[in-house]
C-alpha positions as CSV (number, residue, x, y, z in Angstrom):
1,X,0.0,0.0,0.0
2,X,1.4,3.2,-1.1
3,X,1.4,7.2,1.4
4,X,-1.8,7.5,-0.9
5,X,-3.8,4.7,-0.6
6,X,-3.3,4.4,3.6
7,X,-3.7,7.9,3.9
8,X,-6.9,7.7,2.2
9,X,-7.9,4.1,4.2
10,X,-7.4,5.9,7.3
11,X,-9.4,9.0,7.3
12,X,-11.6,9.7,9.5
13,X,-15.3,9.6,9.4
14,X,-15.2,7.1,6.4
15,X,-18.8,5.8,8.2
16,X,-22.0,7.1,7.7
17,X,-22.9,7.9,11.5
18,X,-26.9,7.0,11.0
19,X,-27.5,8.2,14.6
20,X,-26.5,11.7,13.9
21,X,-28.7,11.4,10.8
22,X,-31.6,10.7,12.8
23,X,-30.9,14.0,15.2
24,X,-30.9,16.2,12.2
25,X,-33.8,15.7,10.1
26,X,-33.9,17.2,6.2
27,X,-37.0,17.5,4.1
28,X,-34.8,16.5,1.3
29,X,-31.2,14.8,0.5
30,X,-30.4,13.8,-3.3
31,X,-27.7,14.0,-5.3
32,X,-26.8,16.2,-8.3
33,X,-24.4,16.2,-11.3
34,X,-23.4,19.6,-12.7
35,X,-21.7,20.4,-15.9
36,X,-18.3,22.2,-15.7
37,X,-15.3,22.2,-17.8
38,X,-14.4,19.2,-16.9
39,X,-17.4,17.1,-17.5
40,X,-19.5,16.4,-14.4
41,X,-19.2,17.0,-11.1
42,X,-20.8,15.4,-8.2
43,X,-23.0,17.5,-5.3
44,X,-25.3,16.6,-2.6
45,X,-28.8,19.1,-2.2
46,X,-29.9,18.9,1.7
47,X,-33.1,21.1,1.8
48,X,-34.2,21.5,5.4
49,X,-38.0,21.4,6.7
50,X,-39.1,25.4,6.8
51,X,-42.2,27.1,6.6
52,X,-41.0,29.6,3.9
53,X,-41.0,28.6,0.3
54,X,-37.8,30.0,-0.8
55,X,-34.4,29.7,1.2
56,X,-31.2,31.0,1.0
57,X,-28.3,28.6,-0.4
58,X,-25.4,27.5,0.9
59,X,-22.4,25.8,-1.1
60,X,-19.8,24.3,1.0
61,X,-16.7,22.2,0.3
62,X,-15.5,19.3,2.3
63,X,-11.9,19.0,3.9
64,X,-9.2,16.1,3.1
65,X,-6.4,17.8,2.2
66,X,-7.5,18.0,-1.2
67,X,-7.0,14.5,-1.8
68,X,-9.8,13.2,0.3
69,X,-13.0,12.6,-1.3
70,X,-16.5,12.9,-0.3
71,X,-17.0,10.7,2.8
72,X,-19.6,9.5,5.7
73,X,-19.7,12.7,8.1
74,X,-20.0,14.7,5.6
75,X,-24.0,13.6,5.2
76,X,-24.4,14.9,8.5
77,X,-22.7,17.8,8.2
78,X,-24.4,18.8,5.8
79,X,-27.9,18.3,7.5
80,X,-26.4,20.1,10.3
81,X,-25.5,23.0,8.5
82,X,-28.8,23.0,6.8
83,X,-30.5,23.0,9.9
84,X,-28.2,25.4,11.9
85,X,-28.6,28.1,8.9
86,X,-32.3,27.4,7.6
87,X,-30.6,27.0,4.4
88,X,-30.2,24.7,1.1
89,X,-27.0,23.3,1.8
90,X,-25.4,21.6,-2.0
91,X,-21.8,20.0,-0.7
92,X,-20.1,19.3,-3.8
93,X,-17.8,16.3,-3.9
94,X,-14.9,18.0,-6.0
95,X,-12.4,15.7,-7.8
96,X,-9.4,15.4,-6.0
97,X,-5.5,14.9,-6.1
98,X,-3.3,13.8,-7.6
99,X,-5.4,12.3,-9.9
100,X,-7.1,15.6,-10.4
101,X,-4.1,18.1,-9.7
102,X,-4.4,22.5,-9.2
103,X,-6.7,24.4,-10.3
104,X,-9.0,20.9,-11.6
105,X,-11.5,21.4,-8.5
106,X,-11.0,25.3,-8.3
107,X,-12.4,25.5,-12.2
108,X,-14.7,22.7,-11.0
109,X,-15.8,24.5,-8.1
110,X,-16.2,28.1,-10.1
111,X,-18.0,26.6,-12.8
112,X,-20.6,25.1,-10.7
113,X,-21.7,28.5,-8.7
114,X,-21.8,29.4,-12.5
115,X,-24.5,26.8,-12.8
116,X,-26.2,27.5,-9.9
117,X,-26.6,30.9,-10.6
118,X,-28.5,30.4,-13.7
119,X,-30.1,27.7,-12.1
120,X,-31.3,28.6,-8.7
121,X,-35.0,29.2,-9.1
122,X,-35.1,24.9,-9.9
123,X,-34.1,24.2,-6.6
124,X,-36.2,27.5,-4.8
125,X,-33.3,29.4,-3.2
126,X,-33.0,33.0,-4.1
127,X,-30.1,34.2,-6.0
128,X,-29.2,36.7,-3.9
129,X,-28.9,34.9,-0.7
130,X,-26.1,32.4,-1.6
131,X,-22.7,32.2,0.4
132,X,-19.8,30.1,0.9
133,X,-18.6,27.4,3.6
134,X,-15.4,25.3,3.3
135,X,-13.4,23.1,5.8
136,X,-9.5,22.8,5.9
137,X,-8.8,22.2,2.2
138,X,-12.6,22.9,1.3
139,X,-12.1,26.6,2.5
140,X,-9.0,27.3,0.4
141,X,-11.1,26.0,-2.7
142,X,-13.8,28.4,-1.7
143,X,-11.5,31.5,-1.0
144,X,-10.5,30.7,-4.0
145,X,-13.1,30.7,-6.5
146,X,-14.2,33.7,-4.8
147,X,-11.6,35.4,-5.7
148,X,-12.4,33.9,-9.1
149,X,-16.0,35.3,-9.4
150,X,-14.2,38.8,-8.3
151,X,-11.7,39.1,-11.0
152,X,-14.2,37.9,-13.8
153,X,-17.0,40.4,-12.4
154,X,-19.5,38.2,-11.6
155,X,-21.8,38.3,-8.2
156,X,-20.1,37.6,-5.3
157,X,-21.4,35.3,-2.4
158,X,-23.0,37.1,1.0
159,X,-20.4,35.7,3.1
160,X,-17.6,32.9,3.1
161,X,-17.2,30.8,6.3
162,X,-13.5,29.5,6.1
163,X,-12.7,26.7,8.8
164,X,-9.2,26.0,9.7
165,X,-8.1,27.0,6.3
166,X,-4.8,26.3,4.7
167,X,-3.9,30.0,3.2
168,X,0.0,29.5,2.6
169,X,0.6,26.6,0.4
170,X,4.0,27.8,-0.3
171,X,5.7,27.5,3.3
172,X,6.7,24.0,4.0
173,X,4.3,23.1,6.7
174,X,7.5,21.7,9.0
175,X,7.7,25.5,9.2
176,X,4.4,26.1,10.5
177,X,5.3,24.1,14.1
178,X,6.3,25.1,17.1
179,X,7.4,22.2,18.4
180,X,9.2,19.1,16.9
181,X,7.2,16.2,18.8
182,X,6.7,12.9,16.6
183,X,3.3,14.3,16.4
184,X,4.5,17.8,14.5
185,X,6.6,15.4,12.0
186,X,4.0,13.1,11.2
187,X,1.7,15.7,10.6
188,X,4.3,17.9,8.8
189,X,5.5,14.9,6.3
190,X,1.5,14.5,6.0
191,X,1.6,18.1,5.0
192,X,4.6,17.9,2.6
193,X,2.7,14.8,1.1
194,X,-0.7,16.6,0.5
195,X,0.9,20.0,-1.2
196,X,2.8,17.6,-3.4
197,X,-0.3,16.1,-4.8
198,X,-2.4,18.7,-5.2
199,X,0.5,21.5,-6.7
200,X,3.6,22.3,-8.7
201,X,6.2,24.1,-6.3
202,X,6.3,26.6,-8.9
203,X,2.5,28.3,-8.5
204,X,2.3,27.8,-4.7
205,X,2.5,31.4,-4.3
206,X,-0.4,32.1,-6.9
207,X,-3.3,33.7,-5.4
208,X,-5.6,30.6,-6.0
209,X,-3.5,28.4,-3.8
210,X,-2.4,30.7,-1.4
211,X,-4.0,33.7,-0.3
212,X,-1.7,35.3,2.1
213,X,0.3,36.6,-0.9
214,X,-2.1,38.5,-2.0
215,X,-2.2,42.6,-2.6
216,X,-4.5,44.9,-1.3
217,X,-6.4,45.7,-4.7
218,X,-7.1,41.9,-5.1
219,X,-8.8,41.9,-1.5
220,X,-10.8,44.8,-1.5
221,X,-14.3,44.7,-2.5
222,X,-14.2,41.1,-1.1
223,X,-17.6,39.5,0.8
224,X,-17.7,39.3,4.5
225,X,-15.4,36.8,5.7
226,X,-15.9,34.0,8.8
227,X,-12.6,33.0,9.7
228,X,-12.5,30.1,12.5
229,X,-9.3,28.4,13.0
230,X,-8.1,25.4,16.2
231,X,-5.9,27.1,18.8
232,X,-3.7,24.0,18.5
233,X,-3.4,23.9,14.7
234,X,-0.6,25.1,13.3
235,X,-2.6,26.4,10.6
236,X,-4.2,29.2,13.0
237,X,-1.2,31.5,12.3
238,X,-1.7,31.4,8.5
239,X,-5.3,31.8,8.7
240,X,-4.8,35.5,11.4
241,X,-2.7,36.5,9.3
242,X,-5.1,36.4,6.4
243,X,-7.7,37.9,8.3
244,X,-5.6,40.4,9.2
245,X,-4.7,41.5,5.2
246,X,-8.5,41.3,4.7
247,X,-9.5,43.9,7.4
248,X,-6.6,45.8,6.5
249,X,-7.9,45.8,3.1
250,X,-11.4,47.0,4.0
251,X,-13.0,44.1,4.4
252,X,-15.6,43.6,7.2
253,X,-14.4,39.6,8.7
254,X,-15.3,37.8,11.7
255,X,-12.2,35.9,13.4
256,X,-12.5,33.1,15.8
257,X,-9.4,31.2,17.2
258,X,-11.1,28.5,19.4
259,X,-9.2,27.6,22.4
260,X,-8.2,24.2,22.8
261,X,-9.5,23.4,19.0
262,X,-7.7,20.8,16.8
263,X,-7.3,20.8,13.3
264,X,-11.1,19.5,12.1
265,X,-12.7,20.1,15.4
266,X,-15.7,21.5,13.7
267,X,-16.8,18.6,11.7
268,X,-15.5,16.0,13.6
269,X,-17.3,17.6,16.3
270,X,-14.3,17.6,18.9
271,X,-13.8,20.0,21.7
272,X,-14.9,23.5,20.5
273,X,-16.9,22.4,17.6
274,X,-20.7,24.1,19.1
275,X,-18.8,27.2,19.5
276,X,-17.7,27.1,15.8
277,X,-21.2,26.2,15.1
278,X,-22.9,28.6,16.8
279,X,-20.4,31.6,14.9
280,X,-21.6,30.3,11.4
281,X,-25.3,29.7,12.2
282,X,-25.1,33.5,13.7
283,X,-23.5,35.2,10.2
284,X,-26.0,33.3,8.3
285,X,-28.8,34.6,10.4
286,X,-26.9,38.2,10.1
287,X,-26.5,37.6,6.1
288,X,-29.3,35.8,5.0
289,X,-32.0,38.3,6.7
């Protein structure tokens, strides 16, 4: 077995947890294929029960280090996001590395809110009350085609919620740790592994991949911004320091660094994760009035 294939056999959450289904209930859960570029793409639609007729959307993108595809929590996730923000939630089940290396699921990814937007009134959510939400890997991807829909005019999303995002592609994660316990090395050559697969050395400082080397003109004018990253991720400082250029820019963001969070708290509802939820539920209520 190849770094690939046992990376992949161990993630976590590979198991549809069919007691957390039952907690969050959805009107509706089907899958979609959308055209792109590159043929079809894969996306689940979780409609939650509500007494209005139209509802807001919201697109997110899973985590896995973009090599990790679609898997088992990520059906209850979904409903929970649903739920939490009275919202269509479409989770789209990107192609991933190496198999599908930078920008595949970034054009992917753009191409379907293309779609949606011409699409919208199929699936009764209003066109303008559509944002963003990405985890880890899944939040990069959606910074990214955000910056996308910015540079080729086209409406921008009410918000993007970015969890624990990886914003510097370029710095070799060994780099990004304090301390050099077996845990930071296995994590680290995990890191190293993962950039490998998904990008050429050579455009790891492009503003796709890595948004903390972007200017100021590139992030003004950009949506609000919900930026929660895990007190003991490594990743925390990367994701500040974005926040930081996107305030500084003129940008209105929300920061959270959760205290005693690890990386993928939120979804693999760890320690922190209901204050993480509660952050995103509370800008969608803000956003989505």
């Amino acid at each position: 077995m190849n770094d690939l294939e046992r990376i992949r056999n161990e993630a976590v959450g590979q198991e549809i947890d069919e007691e957390l289904l039952k907690q969050y209930p959805v009107k509706e859960q089907r899958e979609l294929e959308i055209p792109t570029r590159h043929g079809s793409v894969k996306a689940y639609l979780y409609r939650p029960f509500s007494e209005h007729e139209k509802l807001p959307l919201m697109i997110n993108f899973h985590g896995g280090g973009f090599v990790k595809g679609y898997r088992g929590r990520d059906f209850a996730f979904s409903r929970i996001l649903a739920i939490g923000c009275e919202a269509v939630v479409l989770d789209v089940d990107y192609k991933t590395a190496p198999e599908y290396r930078y920008p595949y699921a970034i054009e992917e990814g753009y191409d379907l809110v293309c779609y949606v937007y011409e699409h919208c009134e199929e699936w009764d959510v209003e066109l303008d009350r559509i944002a963003f939400s990405g985890q880890s890997a899944g939040a990069n991807i959606a910074t990214a085609i955000t910056f996308m829909l910015k540079e080729s005019g086209k409406m921008l999303p009410k918000f993007v919620s970015a969890s624990y995002p990886p914003y510097d592609l370029y710095k070799d994660p060994a780099d990004k740790w304090i301390t050099d316990s077996e845990e930071a090395r296995k994590n680290y050559e995990t890191g190293r592994l993962y950039n490998d697969w998904y990008i050429d050395k050579e455009r790891r400082k492009e503003l796709w991949a890595s948004p903390v080397y972007a200017d100021v003109k590139q992030l003004q004018g950009l949506p609000h911004f919900l930026i929660i990253c895990a007190k003991e991720d490594p990743l925390n400082r990367e994701a500040l320091e974005f926040a930081k250029m996107l305030m500084e820019a003129g940008v209105t963001v929300t920061v959270k660094r959760v205290p005693g969070a690890k990386h993928g708290f939120l979804v693999r509802r760890t320690q922190g994760y209901e204050m993480a939820e509660a952050l995103i539920f509370g800008v969608a209520r803000q956003y989505f009035k």
